[in-house]
N, C-alpha and C positions, 0 to 999 in steps of 0.2 A: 216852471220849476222855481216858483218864488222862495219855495222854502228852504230851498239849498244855496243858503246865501255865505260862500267864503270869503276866506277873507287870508292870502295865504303868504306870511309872512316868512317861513324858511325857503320858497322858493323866488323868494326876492332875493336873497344871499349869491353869491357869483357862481358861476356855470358848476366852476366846480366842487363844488357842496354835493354836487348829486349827475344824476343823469333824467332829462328829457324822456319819457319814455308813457306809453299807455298800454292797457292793459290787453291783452290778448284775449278777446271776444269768445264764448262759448257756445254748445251748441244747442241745450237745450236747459237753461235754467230757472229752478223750481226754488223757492223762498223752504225752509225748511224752519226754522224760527224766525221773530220779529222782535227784540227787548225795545216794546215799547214805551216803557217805563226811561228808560235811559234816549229814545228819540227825542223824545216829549220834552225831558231834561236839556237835550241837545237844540232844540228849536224845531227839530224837523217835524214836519207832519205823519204822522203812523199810519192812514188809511194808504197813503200816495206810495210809500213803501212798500206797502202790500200790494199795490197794484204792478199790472204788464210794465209797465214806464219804469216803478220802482224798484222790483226786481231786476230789470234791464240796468238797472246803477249800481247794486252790490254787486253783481256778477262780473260789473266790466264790461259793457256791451256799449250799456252808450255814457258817454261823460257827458256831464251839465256844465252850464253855463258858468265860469267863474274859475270851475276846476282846472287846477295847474297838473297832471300827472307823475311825478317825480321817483325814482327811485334813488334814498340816499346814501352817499358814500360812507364807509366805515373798514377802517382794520380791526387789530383782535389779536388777542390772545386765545389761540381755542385749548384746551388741556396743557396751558402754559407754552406752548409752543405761538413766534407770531406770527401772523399771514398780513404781511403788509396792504394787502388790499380786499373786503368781503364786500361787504355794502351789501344793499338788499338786492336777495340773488331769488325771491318770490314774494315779494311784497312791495306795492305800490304805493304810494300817499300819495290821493288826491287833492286832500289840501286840507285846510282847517275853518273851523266853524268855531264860534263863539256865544254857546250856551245863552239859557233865562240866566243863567246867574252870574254871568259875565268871564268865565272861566273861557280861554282858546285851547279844542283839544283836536290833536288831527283825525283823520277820517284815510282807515289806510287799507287797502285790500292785500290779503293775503291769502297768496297761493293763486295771483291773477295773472302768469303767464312769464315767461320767460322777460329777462333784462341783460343789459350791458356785465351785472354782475354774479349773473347764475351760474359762469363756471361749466360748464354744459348740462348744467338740470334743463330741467322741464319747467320749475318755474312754477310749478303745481301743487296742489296740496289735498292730500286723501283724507277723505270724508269720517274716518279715526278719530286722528290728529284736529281736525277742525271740532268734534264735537266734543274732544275732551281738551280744547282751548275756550271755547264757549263755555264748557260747564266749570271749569276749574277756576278761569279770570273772574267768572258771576259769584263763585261761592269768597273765593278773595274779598271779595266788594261787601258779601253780606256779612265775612266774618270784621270789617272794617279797616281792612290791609289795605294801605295804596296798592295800585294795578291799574294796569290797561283793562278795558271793558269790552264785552262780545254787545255790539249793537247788531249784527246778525251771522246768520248760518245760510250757504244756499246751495244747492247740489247744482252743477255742471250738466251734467245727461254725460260724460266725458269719463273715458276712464284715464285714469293714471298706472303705471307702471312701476315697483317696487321689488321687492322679493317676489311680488304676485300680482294681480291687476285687480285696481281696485278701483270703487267710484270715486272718481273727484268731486270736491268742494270747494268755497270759499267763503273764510270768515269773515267779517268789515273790524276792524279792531278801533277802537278808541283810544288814545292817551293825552296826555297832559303834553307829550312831546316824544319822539322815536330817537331822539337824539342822546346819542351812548357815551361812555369811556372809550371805546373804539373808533368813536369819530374824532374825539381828538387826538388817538393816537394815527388815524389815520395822517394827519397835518402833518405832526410833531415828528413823525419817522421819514417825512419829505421837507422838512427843517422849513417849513410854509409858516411864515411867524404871523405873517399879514395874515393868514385865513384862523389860526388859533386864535388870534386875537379878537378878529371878526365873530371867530365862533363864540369863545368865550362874554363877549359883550351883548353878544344875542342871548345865551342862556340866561344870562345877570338881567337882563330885561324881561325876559320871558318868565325867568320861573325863580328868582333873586333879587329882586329888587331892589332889598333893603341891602344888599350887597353893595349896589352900587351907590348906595349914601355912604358906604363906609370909606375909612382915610385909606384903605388898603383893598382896591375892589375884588380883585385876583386873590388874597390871599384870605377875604369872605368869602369867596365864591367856594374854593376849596373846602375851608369849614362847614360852611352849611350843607355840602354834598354829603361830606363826612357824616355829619348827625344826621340827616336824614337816612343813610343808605345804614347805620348803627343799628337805629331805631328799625327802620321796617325788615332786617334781618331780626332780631332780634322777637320782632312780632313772627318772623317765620316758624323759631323753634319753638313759641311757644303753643300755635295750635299744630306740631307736628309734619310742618312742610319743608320739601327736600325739592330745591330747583331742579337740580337736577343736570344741570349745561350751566356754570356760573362764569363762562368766559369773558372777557374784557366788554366783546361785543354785546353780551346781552346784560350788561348792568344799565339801567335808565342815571343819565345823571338827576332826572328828576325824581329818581327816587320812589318810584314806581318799579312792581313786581313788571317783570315782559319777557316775551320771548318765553312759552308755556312749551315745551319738549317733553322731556322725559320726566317729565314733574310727578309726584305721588305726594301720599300723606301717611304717615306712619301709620303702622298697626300695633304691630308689640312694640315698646321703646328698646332702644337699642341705637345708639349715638353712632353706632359704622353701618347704619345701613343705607345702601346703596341702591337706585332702582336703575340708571340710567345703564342700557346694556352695551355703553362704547364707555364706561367708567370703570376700566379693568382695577385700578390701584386706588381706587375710592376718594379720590380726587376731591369730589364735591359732595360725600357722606354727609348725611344731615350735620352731625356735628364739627363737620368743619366746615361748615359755611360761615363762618365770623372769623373765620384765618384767612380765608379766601376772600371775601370779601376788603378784609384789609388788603391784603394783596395785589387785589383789584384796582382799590383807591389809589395806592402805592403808585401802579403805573400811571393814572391818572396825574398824580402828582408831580411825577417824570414830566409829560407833557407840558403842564405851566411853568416848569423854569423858567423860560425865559421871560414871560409875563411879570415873575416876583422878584426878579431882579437882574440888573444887568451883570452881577456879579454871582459868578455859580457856585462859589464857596456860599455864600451869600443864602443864593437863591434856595440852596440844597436845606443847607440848616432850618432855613424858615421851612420851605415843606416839609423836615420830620417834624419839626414841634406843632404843626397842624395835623401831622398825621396821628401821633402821640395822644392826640382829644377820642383816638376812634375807640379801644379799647375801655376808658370808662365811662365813656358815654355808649357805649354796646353793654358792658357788662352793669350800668344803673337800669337800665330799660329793661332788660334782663328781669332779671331779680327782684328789679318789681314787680314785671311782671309775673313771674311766680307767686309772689307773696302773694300779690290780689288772685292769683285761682285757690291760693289754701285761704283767703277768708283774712288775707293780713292786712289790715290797713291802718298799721303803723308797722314800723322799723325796731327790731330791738336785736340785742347781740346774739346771737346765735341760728338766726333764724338763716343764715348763709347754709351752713349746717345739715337745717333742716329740711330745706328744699334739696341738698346734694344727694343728702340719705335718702329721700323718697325716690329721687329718679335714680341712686343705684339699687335699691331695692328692687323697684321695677326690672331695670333692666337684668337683674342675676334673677327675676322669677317671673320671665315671661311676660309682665302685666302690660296690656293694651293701653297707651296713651291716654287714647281718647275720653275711654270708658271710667280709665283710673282716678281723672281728676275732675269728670263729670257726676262718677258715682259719690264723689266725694264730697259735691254740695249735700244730697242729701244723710250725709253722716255728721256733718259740723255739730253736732249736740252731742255729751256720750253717751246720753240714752237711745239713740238711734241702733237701728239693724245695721250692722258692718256686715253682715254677710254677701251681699252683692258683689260689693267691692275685694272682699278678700278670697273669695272664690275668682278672683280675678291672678290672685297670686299662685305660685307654685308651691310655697311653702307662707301658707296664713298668718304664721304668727310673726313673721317677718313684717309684717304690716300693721297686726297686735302690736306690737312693742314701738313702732313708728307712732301708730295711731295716740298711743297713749303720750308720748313727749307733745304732740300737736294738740289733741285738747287743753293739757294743760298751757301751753302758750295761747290759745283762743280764750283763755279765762283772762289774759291781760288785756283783751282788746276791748272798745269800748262800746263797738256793736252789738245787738240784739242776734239772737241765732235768724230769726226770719230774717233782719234784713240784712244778716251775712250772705244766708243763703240766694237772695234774691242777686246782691252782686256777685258771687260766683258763677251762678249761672250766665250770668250776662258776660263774660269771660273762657267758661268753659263750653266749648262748643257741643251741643248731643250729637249734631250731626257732621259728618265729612264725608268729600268724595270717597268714600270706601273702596279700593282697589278692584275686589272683587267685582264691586257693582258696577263700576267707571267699565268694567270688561265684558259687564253682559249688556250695557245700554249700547256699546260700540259694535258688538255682535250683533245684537238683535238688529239697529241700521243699517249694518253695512250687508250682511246675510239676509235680509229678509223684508230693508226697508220699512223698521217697524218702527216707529221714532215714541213710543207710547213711555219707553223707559227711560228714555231721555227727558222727556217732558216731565216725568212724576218725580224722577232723581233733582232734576232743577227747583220745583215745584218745592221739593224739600229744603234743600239746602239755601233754598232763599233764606228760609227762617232757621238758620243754624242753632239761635238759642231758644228758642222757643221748644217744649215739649209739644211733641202730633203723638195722640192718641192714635193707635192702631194701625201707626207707622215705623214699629219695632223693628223690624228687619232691617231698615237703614241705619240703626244707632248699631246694630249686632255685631258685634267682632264675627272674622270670617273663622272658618275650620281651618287649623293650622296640617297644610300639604305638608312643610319641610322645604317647598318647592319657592327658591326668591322669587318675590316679584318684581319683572323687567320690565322699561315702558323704553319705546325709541324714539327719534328726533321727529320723525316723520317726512324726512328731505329725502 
């Protein structure tokens, strides 16, 4: 097993950082995917995965040489209420590994058997949930969002118990790091200054660096969380994703999408919708994921008082005025990004306006996200067919009379129509996990073992901007039921 060579630095950290524990061995497991692309990336060998031996490592059956098993500790805010103690209650790190290109990202199984912190789960994870964690973290990656990575998929031969009985899985997950908001509040609520501090100078090393050159390490650390977690919210609303579970626990302080639940992607825009079906009061609605978020931070920021200063008048002040960066550093990332899907690449006065008018247009006349600012690369000329796009609305000229203020502002810019439209598209995604379809690829698996939809749905959305001829039905808004679409945790 030369090629599983770790190297695992979080579970050098003191005992209690985590719990000692290995995976609970299964009974019959089968490789259901291999992202060899991201192995390869990883150092590891792709044929050796495929084989008996390699299978026997995703599933848990047997640990290699080097592998620490860990599962690590975390509290949490779950729908604002806190649970002083979660930790991974069905996911294991086995340790970490450090890529061709010198990046360390752990190597963690999920849904590989009960721990110290499951709470009385099972510790499991159904073969659903696994394949719409795998499809949704790959399309993240293709759309260029940070996220954790599916380096594989493997069925168990095992059922799991739920509302119903269904087959078991397990995914092997990738990250840059599993370490949350909720691990340091897990410390900070047991007033543990020595292991905050501990943890804090591990993440500044790990994933901060330039943090720790600075005259104030702690109080970069904070800020660079800040902009990062701004920015990759901010990339969330703008191809249409809705976490879904934005609890303290699943924020990466690396800044990293994680922790894939009840996650969707918009269909019709509409800033209060809601997929997650324990999100009764809309909690984590698409568009309040950047209140939440802050929010998020906010406790975050709780936890390092004592690190910013010995004095909590002190201490407190400094964390709002770092926290005060999140808001326009969310709302420039924003807005730009907008500008760059309408074809703007320059800044001028109004154009705030004119992005707000299109998505409330949308949202009072039905128009599909996806399709609206896709179909809207090929209109950037006025001589182009609007029709596409405005059969997209419920009332057309409502987007007539848009369309016409946006030409005329594209006459200021200093681009050519083609090579506007080239960077639109590169922006504007054709394709997403489509709700609909994310439902018949987890059917056809789980009912029939047919894994063909899975593969072609992946298959797609690797290349989200690119046009596939005669792969229409993946870009197609679905038939409007009336009926919300609900997705669940999977625990």
């Amino acid at each position: 097993m030369a090629q599983l060579k770790f190297d695992n630095s979080y579970s050098r950290l003191p005992d209690r950082f985590f719990s000692r524990v290995a995976p609970t061995p299964v009974s019959n497991p089968s490789l259901i995917r291999l992202n060899r692309e991201l192995a390869e990336e990883l150092g590891l060998d792709p044929d050796w995965l495929c084989s008996e031996a390699g299978v026997a490592f995703l599933a848990g059956n047997s640990i290699p040489p080097g592998a620490t098993p860990i599962a690590a500790a975390y509290a949490g805010h779950q729908f604002g209420n806190f649970v002083p103690q979660l930790g991974d209650g069905r996911a294991i790190l086995l340790g970490e590994v450090v890529g061709r290109g010198g990046q360390r990202r752990d190597i963690q199984l999920k849904g590989s058997g009960p721990t110290p912190f499951s709470r009385r789960g099972d510790g499991r994870a159904a073969l659903g949930p696994v394949l719409r964690e795998y499809l949704v973290s790959e399309t993240m990656a293709a759309l260029g969002i940070p996220t954790t990575r599916a380096l594989a998929a493997v069925s168990t031969g095992d059922a799991v118990f739920r509302e119903s009985v269904l087959p078991g899985a397990i995914i092997t997950r990738v990250a840059s790091s599993h370490i949350r908001v909720g691990t340091f509040q897990y410390f900070a609520q047991r007033s543990d200054h020595e292991a905050l501090r501990r943890l804090a100078d591990y993440v500044i090393e790990r994933h901060y660096p330039q943090a720790g050159e600075a005259e104030r390490p702690y109080h970069a650390l904070l800020a660079a969380v800040i902009e990062r977690q701004a920015d990759l919210i901010a990339n969330w609303l703008l191809v249409g994703f809705v976490h879904g579970v934005m609890n303290t626990d699943n924020m990466s302080v690396a800044g990293e999408t994680i922790d894939y639940g009840p996650c969707a992607f918009l269909d019709v825009y509409d800033a209060g919708t809601v997929f997650s079906s324990i999100d009764q009061h809309g909690r984590y609605a698409y568009g309040n994921q950047p209140r939440i978020a802050h929010w998020n931070l906010t406790r975050l920021a709780e936890t390092l008082l004592p690190l910013l200063s010995e004095d909590e008048t002190a201490a407190v002040a400094e964390a709002e005025s770092i926290l005060a960066a999140f808001a326009p550093r969310f709302e420039a990332s924003y807005q730009g990004g907008l500008l760059r899907k309408l074809g703007l690449s320059t800044k001028r006065e109004g154009d705030e306006a004119l992005t707000s008018d299109l998505l409330r247009a949308m949202a009072e006349n039905g128009a599909d996200f996806t399709l609206t600012f896709r179909r809207l690369c090929d209109v950037s000329a006025p001589s182009a067919d609007r029709e596409p796009i405005r059969s997209l609305f419920i009332d057309p000229t409502v987007f007539d009379r848009w369309a016409d203020r946006w030409f005329q502002r594209l006459q200021e810019e200093p681009q050519d129509s083609t090579l506007r439209q080239a960077a639109m598209r590169a922006v504007n995604p054709a394709y997403i996990p489509r709700n609909h379809l994310v439902e018949e690829m987890i059917e056809a698996a789980v009912e029939r073992k047919d894994y063909k939809p899975f593969e072609e749905l992946l298959q797609v959305l690797s290349r989200p901007y690119e046009e596939q001829p005669g792969r229409e039905r993946y870009s197609d808004a679905p038939e409007r039921s009336g009926i919300p679409y609900r997705t669940f945790c999977g625990t």
